[in-house]
C-alpha positions in Angstrom: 14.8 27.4 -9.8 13.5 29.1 -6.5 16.6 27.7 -4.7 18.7 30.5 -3.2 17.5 33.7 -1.4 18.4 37.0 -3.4 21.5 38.5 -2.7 20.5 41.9 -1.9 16.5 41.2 -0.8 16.6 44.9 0.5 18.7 46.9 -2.0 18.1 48.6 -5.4 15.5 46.1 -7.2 17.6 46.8 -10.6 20.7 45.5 -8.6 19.0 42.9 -7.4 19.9 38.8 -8.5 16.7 37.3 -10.1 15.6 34.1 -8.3 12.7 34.3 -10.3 12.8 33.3 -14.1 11.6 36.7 -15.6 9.8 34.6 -18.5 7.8 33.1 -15.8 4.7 34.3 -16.0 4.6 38.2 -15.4 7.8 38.3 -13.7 8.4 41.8 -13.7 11.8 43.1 -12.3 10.9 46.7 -11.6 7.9 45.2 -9.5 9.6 42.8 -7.3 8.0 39.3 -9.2 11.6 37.9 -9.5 12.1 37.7 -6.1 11.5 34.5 -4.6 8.8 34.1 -2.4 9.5 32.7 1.3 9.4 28.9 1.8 8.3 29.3 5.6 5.9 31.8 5.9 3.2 32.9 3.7 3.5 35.6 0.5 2.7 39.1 1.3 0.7 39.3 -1.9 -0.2 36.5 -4.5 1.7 35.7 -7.5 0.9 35.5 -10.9 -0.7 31.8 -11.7 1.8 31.0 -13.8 4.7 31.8 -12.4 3.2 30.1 -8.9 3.0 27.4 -11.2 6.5 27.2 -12.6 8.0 27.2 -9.0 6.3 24.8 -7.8 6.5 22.9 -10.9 10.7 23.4 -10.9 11.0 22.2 -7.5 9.3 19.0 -7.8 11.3 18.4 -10.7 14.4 17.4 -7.9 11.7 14.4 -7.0 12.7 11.3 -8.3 10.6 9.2 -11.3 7.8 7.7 -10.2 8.5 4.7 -12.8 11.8 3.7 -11.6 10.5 3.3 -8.1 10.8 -0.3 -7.7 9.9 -0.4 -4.2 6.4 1.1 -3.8 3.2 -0.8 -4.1 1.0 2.0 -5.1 -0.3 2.8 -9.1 2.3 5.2 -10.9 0.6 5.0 -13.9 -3.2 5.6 -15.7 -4.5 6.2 -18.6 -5.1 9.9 -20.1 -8.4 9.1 -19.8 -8.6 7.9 -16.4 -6.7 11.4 -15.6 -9.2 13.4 -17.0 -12.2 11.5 -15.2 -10.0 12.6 -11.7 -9.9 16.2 -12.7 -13.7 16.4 -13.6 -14.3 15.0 -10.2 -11.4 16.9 -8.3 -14.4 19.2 -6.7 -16.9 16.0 -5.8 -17.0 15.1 -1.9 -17.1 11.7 -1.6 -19.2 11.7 1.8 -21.5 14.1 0.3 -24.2 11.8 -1.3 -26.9 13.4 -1.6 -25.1 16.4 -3.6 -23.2 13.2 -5.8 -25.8 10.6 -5.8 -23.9 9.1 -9.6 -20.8 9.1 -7.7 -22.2 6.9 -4.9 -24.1 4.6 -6.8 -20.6 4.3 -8.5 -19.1 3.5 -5.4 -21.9 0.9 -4.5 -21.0 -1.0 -7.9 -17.4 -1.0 -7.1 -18.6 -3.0 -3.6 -20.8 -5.4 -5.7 -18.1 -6.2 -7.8 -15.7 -6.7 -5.0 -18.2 -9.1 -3.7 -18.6 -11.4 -6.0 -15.1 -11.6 -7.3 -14.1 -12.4 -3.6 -17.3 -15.0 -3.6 -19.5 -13.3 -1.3 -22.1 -15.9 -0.2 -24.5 -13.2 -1.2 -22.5 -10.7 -3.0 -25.8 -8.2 -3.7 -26.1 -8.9 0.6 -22.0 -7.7 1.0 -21.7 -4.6 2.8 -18.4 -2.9 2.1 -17.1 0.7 1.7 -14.8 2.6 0.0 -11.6 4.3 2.3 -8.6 6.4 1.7 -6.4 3.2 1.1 -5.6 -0.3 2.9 -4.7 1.4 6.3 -7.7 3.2 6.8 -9.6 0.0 5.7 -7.3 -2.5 8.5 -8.6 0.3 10.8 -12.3 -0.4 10.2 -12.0 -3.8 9.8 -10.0 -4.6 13.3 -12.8 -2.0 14.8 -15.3 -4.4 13.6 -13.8 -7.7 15.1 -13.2 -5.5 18.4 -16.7 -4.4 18.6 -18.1 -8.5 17.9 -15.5 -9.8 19.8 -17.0 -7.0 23.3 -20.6 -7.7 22.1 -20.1 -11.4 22.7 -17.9 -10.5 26.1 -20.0 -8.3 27.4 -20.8 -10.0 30.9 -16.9 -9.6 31.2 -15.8 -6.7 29.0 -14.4 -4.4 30.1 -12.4 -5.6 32.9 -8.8 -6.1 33.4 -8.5 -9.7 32.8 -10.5 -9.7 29.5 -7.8 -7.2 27.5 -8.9 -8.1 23.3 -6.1 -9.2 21.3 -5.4 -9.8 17.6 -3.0 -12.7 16.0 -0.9 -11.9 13.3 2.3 -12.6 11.7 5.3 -10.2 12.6 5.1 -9.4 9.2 2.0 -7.6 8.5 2.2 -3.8 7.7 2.7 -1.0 9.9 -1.3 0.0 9.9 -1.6 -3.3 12.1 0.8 -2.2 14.7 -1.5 1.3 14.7 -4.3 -0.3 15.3 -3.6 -2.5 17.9 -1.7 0.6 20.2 -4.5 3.4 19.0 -7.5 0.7 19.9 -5.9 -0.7 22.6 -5.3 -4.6 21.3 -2.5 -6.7 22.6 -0.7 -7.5 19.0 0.2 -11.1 19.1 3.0 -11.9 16.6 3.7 -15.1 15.6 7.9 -14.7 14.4 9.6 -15.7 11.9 11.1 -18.8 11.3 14.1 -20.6 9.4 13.0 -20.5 5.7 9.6 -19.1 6.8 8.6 -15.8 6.5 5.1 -15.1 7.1 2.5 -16.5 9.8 2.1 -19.8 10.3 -1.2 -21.6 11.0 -0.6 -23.8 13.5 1.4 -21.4 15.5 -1.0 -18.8 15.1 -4.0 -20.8 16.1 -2.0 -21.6 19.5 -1.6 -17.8 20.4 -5.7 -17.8 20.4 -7.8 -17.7 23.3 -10.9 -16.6 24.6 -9.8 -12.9 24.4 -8.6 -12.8 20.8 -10.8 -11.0 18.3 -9.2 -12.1 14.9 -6.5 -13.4 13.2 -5.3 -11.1 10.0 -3.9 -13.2 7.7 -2.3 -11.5 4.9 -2.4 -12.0 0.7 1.0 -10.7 -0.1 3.7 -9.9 2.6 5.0 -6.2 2.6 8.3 -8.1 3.1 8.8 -10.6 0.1 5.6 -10.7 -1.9 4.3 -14.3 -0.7 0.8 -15.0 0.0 -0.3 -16.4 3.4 -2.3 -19.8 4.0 -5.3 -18.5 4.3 -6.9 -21.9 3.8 -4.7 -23.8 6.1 -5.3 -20.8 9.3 -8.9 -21.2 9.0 -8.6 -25.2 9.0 -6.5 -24.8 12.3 -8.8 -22.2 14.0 -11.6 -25.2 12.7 -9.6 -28.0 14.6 -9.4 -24.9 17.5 -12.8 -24.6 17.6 -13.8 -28.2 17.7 -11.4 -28.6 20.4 -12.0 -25.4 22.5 -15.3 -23.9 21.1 -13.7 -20.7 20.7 -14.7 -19.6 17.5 -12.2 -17.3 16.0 -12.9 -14.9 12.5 -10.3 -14.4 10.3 -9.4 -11.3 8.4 -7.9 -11.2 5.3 -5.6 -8.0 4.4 -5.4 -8.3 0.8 -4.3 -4.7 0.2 -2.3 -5.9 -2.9 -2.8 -10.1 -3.3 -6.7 -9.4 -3.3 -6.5 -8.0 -6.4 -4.1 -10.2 -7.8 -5.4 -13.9 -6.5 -8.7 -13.7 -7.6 -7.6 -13.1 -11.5 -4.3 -15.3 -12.3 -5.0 -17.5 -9.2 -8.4 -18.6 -9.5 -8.6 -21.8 -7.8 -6.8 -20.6 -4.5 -9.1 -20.8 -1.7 -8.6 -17.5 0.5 -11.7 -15.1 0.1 -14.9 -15.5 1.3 -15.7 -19.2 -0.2 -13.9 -19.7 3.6 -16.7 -19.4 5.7 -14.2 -18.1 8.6 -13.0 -15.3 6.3 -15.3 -12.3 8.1 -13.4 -9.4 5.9 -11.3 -8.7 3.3 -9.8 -5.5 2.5 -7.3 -4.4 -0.7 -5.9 -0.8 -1.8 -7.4 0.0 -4.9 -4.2 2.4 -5.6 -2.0 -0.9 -5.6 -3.1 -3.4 -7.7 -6.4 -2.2 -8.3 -4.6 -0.2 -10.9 -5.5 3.1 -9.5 -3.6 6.4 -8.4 -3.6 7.0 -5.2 -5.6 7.1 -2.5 -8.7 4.4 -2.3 -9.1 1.5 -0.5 -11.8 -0.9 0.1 -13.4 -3.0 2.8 -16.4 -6.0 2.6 -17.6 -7.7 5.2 -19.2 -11.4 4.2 -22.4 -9.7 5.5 -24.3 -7.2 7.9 -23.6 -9.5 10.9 -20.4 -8.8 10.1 -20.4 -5.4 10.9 -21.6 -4.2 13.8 -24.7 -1.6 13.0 -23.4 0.5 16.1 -20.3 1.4 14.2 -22.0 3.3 11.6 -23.3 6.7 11.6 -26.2 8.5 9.8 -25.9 12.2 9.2 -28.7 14.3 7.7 -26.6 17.9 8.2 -25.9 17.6 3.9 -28.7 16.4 3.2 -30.4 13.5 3.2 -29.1 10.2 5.6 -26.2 9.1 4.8 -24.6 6.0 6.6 -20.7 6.5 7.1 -18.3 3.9 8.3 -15.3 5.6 8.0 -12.2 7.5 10.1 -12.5 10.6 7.8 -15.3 13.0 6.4 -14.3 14.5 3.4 -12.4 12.8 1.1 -12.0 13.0 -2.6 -14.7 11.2 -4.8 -12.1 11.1 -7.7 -10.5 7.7 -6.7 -13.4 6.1 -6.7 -14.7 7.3 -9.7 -11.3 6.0 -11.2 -11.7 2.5 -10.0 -15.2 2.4 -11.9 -13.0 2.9 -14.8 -10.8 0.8 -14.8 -13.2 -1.9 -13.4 -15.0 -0.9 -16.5 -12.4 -0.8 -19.1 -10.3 -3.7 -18.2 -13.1 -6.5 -16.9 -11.9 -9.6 -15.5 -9.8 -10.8 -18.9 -8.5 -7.4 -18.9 -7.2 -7.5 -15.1 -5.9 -11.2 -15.8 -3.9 -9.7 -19.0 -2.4 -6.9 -17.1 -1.8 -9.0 -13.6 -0.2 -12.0 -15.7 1.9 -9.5 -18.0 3.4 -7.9 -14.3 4.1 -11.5 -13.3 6.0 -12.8 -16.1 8.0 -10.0 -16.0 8.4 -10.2 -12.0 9.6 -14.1 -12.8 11.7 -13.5 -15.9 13.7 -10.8 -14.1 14.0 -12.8 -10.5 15.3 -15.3 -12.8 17.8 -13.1 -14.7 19.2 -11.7 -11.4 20.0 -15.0 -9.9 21.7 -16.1 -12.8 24.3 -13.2 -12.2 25.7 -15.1 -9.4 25.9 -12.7 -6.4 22.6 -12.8 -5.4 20.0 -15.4 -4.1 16.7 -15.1 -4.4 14.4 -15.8 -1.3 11.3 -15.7 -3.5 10.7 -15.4 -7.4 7.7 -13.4 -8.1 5.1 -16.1 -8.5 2.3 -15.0 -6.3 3.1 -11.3 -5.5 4.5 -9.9 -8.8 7.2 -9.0 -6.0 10.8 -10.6 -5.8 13.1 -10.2 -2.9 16.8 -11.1 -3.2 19.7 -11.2 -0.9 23.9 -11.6 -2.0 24.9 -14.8 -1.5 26.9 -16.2 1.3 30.3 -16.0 -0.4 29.9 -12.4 -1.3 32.0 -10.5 1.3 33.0 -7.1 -0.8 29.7 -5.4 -0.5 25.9 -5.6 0.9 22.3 -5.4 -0.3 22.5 -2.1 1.1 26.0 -0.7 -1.4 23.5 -2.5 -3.9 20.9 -0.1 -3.1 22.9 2.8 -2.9 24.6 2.4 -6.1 21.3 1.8 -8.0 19.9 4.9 -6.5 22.7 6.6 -8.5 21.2 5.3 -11.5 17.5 6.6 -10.8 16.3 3.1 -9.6 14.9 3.0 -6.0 14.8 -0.3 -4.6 14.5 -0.6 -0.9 17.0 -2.7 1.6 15.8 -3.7 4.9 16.4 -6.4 7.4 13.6 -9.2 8.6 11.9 -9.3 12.0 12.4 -11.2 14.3 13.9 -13.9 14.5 15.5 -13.3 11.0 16.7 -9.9 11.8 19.7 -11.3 10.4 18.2 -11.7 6.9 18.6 -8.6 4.6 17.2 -8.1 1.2 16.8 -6.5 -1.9 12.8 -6.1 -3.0 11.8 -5.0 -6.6 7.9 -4.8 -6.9 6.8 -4.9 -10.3 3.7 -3.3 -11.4 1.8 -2.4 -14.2 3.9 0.0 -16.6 7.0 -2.0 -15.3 7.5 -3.3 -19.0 9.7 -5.9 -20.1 11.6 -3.2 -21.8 12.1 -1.5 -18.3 13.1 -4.7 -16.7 16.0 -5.0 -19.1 17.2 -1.6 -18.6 17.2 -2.2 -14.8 19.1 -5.4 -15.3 21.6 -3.9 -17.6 22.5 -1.0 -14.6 22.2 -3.7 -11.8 24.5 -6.3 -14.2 27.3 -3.2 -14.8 27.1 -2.6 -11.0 28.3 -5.9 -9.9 31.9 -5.7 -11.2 32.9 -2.5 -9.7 30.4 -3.8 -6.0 33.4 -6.6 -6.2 36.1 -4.8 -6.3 35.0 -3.0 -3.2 37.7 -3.8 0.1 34.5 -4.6 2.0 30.5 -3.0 2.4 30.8 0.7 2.3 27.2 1.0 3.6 27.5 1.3 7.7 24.6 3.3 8.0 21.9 1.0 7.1 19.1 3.2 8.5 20.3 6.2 6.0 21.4 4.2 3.4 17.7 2.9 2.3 14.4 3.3 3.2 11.7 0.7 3.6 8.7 1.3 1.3 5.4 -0.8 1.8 
């Protein structure tokens, strides 16, 4: 493994240490190939393929397994087939449609199919795209409700009285913090609250006034895995209206419930079947079963979206609208959500979403019934759980709980709540698909042999909390 310079770079090459496998490849000690090449400048000559390939390869191997990361949201797992659909594709441009014309009338299906399985009024009428995940796709959509919100404010936009804002809960992922201080929004956060962790509609519908452009509502909190009252905020903003006339939209960011909800959670009213709901966006490399990156973002209709903000360009031929941040971006993604729209159909999504939610409440269940721990929720909307030790449990933290499991190849992420529950920290596990039943026991078995030797502890060992974990959305 490429991890130590050679011990003599400049001397006799016989004399020299190898740093370079001489099976690698054409590693060739008489000609220098076992030497390592230098990690902060480029090569003066190229390598072999191979033995580029093995160094590379051997240094990743110190990353840790994708499949025991319990605190990320996106896809770790595909089918072979799904992997070799990406490499065919690895060359396609997704903005180049003329060149890929299959590849964007695959992405136009993926769009249709989005809008009707969010209840589009009109789904073939939806317009939507195709993004480089959720972020990119909060990004378009809070341009959007910007660009209505000045259109309709234009006899007093801009000025320095009429500043735009956006109402969310405190929360909603990073990318909404981004958008509101790269596009200029005032972020207005509704905290926080007792046993309440996500936005609530009465307190956000008071934040509103005649400057506010949206209210994101979101369908699965980064923080515990619940899902928002969509419903309820867009019956307040209706009692708002009738007693203000402002007339507030409402955007949804489903980046992992909106692909969740609309299989195993059928009769909840939060998509478009709310006429208030302007946008909806989701990460297709979350739940959408996909590796990453791809994200999507519909709009109810063309009102919805301002014609302004697209372009045409005719420079690779053809015109091509684009509603995007980037260019160029890989067409593989998108291909691979065809596929697995394709191969797994609505019984097929409801079969894998169900399966990650049994698991998600069998384990939430199994982990409270150790007695150290108290869950804050169970995994029955989100196939998410977030747990905190109980009150009586003095000898160690969430964060020694963390630590310790990291020993064991598990990554599960501790971090404190916002305000005003910065007081709160917690465990999350987010279970997704390839998270088996067998997987969850093996997790439970380390986390169950943990707790004996976390009691016997004089007191939490983990001061640092900041180095001690990260926080994954």
């Amino acid at each position: 493994m490429p991890l130590h310079h050679s011990e003599d770079p400049k001397g006799d090459p016989k004399k020299r240490a190898l740093s370079v496998n001489p099976f690698y490849g054409e590693a060739n000690p008489v000609s220098g190939m076992t030497e390592a090449p230098p990690k902060h400048r480029l090569p003066d000559g190229p390598l072999p393929p191979t033995t580029a390939y093995q160094l590379v390869h051997d240094e990743l191997m110190l990353d840790g397994n994708s499949r025991l990361n319990l605190a990320t949201f996106v896809t770790t797992w595909m089918e072979p087939q799904a992997g070799v659909l990406m490499a065919e594709c690895t060359d396609k441009n997704m903005i180049d449609k003329d060149e890929y014309p299959h590849t964007a009338e695959l992405e136009r299906r993926c769009v249709a199919m989005l809008a009707d399985l969010w209840r589009a009024p009109d789904p073939s009428g939806a317009v939507g795209c195709s993004t480089t995940g959720s972020s990119e796709a909060c990004m378009l959509a809070g341009m959007a409700l910007k660009r209505r919100w000045a259109k309709k404010n234009s006899d007093r936009y801009p000025s320095p009285t009429a500043r735009p804002n956006l109402v969310m809960g405190v929360n909603v992922q990073v990318c909404w913090d981004k958008f509101c201080n790269f596009w200029e929004v005032e972020a207005r956060q509704v905290p926080m609250e007792g046993d309440r962790y996500h936005l609530d509609p009465v307190a956000a519908a008071e934040l509103c006034d005649e400057n506010t452009i949206g209210v994101v509502a979101v369908l699965g909190s980064t923080f515990d895995g619940s899902y928002e009252p969509v419903a309820e905020l867009c019956a307040a903003l209706d009692d708002l209206q009738e007693r203000t006339g402002l007339d507030i939209p409402v955007h949804v960011d489903g980046a992992s419930g909106a692909m969740v909800a609309p299989f195993i959670d059928e009769d909840l009213e939060w998509d478009f079947r709310l006429p208030r709901v302007a946008s909806i966006n989701t990460s297709g490399h979350k739940y959408g079963l996909v590796y990453p990156g791809v994200g999507w973002a519909l709009w109810r209709d063309a009102d919805s979206l301002p014609e302004e903000l697209v372009f045409r360009v005719n420079y690779l031929g053809g015109d091509m609208p684009t509603f995007a941040l980037n260019f160029s971006r890989p067409g593989a993604q998108v291909v691979a959500q065809y596929y697995t729209f394709l191969r797994l159909g609505r019984e097929g999504y409801r079969a894998v979403q169900q399966a990650a939610r049994d698991v998600a409440r069998g384990l939430a269940d199994r982990v409270e019934a150790l007695g150290d721990f108290r869950l804050i929720t169970r995994g029955d909307q989100l196939p998410v759980f977030a747990f905190t030790t109980r009150d009586d449990v003095k000898a160690y933290d969430v964060f020694d709980v963390s630590r310790r499991l990291r020993e064991r190849g598990w990554l599960v992420p501790a971090y404190t709540f916002p305000a005003h529950r910065e007081d709160l920290a917690v465990l999350r596990v987010v279970c997704r698909n390839g998270f088996t039943a067998d997987l969850a026991e093996l997790f439970l078995a380390d986390l169950s042999s943990l707790v004996p030797e976390l009691r016997e502890q004089p007191h939490p060992f983990t001061r640092d909390r900041d180095a001690a974990t990260g926080f994954h959305h």
